[in-house]
N, C-alpha and C positions, 0 to 999 in steps of 0.2 A: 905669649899668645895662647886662648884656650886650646882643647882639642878640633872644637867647631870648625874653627878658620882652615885648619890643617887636614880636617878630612873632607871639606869643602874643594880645597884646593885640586887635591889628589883625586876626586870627583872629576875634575875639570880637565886635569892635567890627561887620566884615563881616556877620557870621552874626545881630544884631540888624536891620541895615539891610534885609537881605533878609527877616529875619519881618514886618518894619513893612509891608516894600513888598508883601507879600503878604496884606496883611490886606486884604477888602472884593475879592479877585479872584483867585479860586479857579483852579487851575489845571486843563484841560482833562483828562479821564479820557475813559471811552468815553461816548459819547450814550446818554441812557435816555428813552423816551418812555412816559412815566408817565397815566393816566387812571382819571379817579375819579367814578363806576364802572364797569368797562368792561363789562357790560353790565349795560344800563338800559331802559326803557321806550321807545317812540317819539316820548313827549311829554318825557322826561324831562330837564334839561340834566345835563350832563359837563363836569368841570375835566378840562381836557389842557393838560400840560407836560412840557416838555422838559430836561433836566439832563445835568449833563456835558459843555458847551459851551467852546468857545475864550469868554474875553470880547470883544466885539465883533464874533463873526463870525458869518457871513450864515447863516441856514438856512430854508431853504424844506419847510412841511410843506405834503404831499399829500394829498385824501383820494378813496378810488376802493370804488367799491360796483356792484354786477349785482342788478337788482334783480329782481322776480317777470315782466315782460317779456322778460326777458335785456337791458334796455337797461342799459348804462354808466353810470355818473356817475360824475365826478370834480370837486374843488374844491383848490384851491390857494392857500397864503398864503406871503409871503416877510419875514422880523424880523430884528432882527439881537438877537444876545444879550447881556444885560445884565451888567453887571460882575462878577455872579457863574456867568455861564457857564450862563444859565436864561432858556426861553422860557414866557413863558407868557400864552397868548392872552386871561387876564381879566383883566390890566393893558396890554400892548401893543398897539398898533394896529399891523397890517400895514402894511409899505411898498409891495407891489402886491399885487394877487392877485384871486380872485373875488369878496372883498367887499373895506372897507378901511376900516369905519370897526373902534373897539373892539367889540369883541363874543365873547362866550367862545364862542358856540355857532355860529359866523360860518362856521368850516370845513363844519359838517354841514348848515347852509341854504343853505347856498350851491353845493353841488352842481349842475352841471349834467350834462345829454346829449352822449357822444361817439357819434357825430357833432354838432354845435350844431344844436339842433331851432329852427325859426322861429316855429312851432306850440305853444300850449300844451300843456303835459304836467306828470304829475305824477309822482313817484316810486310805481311801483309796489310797495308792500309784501306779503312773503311769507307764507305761513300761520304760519311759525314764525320764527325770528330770522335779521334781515339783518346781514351784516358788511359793514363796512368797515374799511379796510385803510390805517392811516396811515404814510406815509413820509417822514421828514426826510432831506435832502438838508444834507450839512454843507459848506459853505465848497466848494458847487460838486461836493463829492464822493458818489456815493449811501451812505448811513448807514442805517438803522435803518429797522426797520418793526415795526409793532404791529396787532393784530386787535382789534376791540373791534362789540359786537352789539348791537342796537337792534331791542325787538318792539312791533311793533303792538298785537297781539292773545295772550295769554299762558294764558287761564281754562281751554281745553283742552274748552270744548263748542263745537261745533260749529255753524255760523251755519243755521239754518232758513230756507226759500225757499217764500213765498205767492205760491200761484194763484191768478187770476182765478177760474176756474170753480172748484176748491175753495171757496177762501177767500172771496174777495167781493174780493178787491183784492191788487194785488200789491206785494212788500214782500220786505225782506231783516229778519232778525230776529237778531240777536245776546245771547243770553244774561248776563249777569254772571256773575262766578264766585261760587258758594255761599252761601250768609250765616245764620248763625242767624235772622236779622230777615229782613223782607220788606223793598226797599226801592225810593227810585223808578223811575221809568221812564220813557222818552222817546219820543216819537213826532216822525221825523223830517222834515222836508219842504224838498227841495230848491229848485232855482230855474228860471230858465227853459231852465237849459241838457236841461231833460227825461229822461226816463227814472228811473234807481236810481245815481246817481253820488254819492251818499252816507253809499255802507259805511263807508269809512276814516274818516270822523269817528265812526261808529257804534261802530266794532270799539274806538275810542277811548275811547270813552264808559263803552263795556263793562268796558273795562281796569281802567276809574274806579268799578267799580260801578254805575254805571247800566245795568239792559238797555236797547237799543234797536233800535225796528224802524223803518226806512226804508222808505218809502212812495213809489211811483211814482205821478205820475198823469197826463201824457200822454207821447206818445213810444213809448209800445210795443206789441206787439201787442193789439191790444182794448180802448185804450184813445183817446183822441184825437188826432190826427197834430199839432195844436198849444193850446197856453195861451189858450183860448178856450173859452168857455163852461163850462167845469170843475165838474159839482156837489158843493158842498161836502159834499152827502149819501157822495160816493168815499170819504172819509176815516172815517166813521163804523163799519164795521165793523172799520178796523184800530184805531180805539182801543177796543171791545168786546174783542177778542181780545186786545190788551196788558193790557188789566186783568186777565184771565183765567189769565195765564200763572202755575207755579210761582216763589214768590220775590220775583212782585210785588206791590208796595200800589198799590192798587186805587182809594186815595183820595189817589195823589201822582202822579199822570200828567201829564207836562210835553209841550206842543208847543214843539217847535222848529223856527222856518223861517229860511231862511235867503235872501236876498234876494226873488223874487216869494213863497218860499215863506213868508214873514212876512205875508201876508195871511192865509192859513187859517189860519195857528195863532193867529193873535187874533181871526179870525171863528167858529173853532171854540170858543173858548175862551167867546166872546158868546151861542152860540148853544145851546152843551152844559156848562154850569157844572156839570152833575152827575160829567159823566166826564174835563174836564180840569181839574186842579188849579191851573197855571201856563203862564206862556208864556214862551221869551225869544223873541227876533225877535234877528236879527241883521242887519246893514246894509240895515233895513229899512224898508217903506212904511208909512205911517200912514192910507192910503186904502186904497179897492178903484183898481185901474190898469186900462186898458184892457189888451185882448188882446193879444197875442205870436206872429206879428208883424201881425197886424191891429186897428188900435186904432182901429175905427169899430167894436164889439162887446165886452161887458164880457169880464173873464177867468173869471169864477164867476157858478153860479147858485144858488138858492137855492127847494128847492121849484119846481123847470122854469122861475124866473123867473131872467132875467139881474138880473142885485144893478146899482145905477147905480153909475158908473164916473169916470173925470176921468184926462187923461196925467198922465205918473210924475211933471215936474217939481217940481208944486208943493203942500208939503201943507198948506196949504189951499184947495183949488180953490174957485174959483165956485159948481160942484155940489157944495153941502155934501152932500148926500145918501150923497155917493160915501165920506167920512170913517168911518172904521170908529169905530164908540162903544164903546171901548175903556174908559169909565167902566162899562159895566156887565160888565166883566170882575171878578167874587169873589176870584181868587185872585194871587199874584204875579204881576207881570210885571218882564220884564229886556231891556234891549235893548241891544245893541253897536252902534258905529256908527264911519264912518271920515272924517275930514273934509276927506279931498281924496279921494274917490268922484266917480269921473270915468263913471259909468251913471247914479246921479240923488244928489240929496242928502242922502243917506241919514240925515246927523245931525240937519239941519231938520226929518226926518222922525220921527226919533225927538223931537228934543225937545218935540215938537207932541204925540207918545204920552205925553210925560212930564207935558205940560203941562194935558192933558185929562183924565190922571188924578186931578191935583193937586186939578184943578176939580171934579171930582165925589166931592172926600172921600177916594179910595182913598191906604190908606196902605204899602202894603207893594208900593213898586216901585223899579228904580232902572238908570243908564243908565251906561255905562262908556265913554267918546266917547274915542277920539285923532285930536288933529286932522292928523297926518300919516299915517293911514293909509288904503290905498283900496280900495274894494269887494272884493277877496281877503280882507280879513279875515274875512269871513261866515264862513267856516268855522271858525273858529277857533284849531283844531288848530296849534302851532309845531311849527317844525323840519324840518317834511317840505319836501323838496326837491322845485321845481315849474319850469317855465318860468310866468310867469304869463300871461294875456295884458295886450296894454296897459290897456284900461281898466280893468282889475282892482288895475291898480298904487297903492301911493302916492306921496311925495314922492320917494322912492328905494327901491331895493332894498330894503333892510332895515326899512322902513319897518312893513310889514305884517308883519313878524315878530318887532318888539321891542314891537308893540299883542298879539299872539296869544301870546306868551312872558308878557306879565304879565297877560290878560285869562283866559285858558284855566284854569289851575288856580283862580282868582277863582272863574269861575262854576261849575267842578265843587263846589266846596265848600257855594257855596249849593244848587246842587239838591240834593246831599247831606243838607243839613240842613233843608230846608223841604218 
């Protein structure tokens, strides 16, 4: 046979070898930073991936946001890319960065303050959509950036602000957007940290269809300088006024508290069966607790009388009296709880509200415990970027925000429906 046939072949035989060897490791094109959907809710999660990759090489995605403060935040992960030349944060675990365990939504919780705050904080969110701005870094080289938007609050009415001297009590009030139906409503009650510091779960709520008004009751002007003696008559005229509003039903008004604030809305709920439908509680007390920070005086009164009292630790005090009877609550109750809650025990607490209902017949309750998450989860809300403080933490970082990632839309769907 000539030479021909024979370097023909070899031609042939080559040009097999190199398709074989290319199978299963694509070769690098230019970087694409792909996200689905880029924009989304504030609650909402997002797949983000990266394509167009060397196989095995290094790429560090950034993520950098200016929020309604002008404060900073950035978060940072670093992966290496898989044999097909693709990052992608909902199977990879980072090899360092701001978080590091798996997690798809790990880049956008994980946000911190530039400058590094010591201090709690929370990511301030804007009236209208916040960007952030993702950058991969390839193999050490800057690459690629993507903008992608995340809103709070999207319905487009505008949040209402109750007086004292108007109204009978102060409160921030968030609309839901439109509805052919009427539907629930929430009345919000924070915790001891005082004042109205619980729009952003509110504006949330809203997002969700639920209107909600946040309620202040000491901390601010005209009201009491601390969590002490509180009468729970404060709270009566802003659920008169929620029921009242256009768009709400009148017979599905939910309290929601959220650490001390889980007293009232199960004392309000004991007290007024007529005007509240439901309750959840969140990393909550199943007593009345003494005062804040004097706890030789209850927190609440009741009719000019102080309500008897017991400290936070233990829910069942000595002073039974102090035990909220939470059996003669008619209508649902729901409580979250975190099981490394490093301010009191928040789940003992609940399963004691669990357990007292059981005992008195009620059938329509139910409790959603993670035992690694800690007092932060009261709010519920995932994804928002915060420093926390320490005892608000749980077992780790991520802790409190893979209990708020799957408890959060749980419970909107039940208020929703009940």
């Amino acid at each position: 046979m000539s030479p021909g046939p024979w370097r023909l072949i070899a031609i042939m035989i080559g040009a097999a070898l190199l398709a074989l060897g290319s199978i299963g490791c694509t070769a690098p094109t230019d970087p694409v930073i792909d996200v689905d959907p880029a924009a989304a809710r504030a609650d909402q999660p997002v797949a983000i991936r990266v394509t167009g990759l060397r196989a095995g090489g290094e790429v560090r995605l950034a993520v950098r946001s200016t929020d309604a403060d002008r404060l900073t935040w950035e978060s940072s992960a670093t992966y290496t890319a898989d044999r097909d030349g693709i990052v992608d944060p909902a199977g990879q675990a980072p090899t360092a960065g701001t978080y590091t365990d798996l997690d798809p939504m790990g880049l956008l919780w994980s946000l911190q303050p530039v400058p590094a705050s010591t201090e709690p904080v929370r990511y301030a969110w804007p009236a209208g959509p916040a960007t952030f701005t993702i950058t991969a870094t390839v193999d050490g080289r800057p690459g690629v950036t993507r903008d992608v938007t995340r809103t709070l609050y999207s319905g487009g009415r505008e949040r209402q602000t109750l007086e004292l001297d108007r109204d009978g009590f102060i409160g921030s009030y968030r609309p839901a957007a439109e509805s052919a139906e009427r539907r629930p409503a929430v009345l919000l009650i924070g915790g001891a940290e005082g004042g109205l510091r619980t729009t952003v779960v509110g504006d949330a709520l809203a997002e969700r269809g639920l209107a909600t008004l946040s309620v202040a009751y000491f901390g601010l002007p005209g009201l009491p300088d601390t969590l002490t003696e509180i009468p729970l008559e404060t709270f009566e005229p802003a659920l008169r006024w929620l029921r009242r509003q256009p768009g709400v039903d009148p017979d599905r008004i939910w309290t929601m508290g959220v650490s001390r604030g889980s007293e009232p809305a199960q004392l309000l709920a004991v007290q007024h069966p007529d005007l509240v439908h439901g309750v959840l509680a969140t990393v909550p007390s199943g007593i009345v607790v003494c005062g804040f920070p004097d706890c030789d005086r209850s927190a609440w009164t009741l009719g000019s009388k102080p309500l008897p009292y017991a400290p936070p630790g233990n829910p069942e005090p000595a002073e039974q009296a102090a035990i909220i009877p939470v059996g003669r609550i008619a209508g649902p109750v729901l409580a979250v709880c975190g099981g490394a809650d490093r301010l009191w025990p928040s789940c003992r607490h609940a399963e004691s509200i669990m357990g007292r209902l059981d005992r008195a017949g009620h059938t329509e309750h139910r409790l959603w415990s993670y035992p690694e998450a800690g007092h932060g989860l009261g709010g519920l809300l995932p994804y928002t970027p915060a420093v926390p403080s320490d005892d608000s933490r749980g077992t780790s970082p991520a802790a409190n925000q893979r209990a708020e990632a799957e408890v959060w839309p749980q419970v909107i769907d039940y208020l929703l429906r009940h």
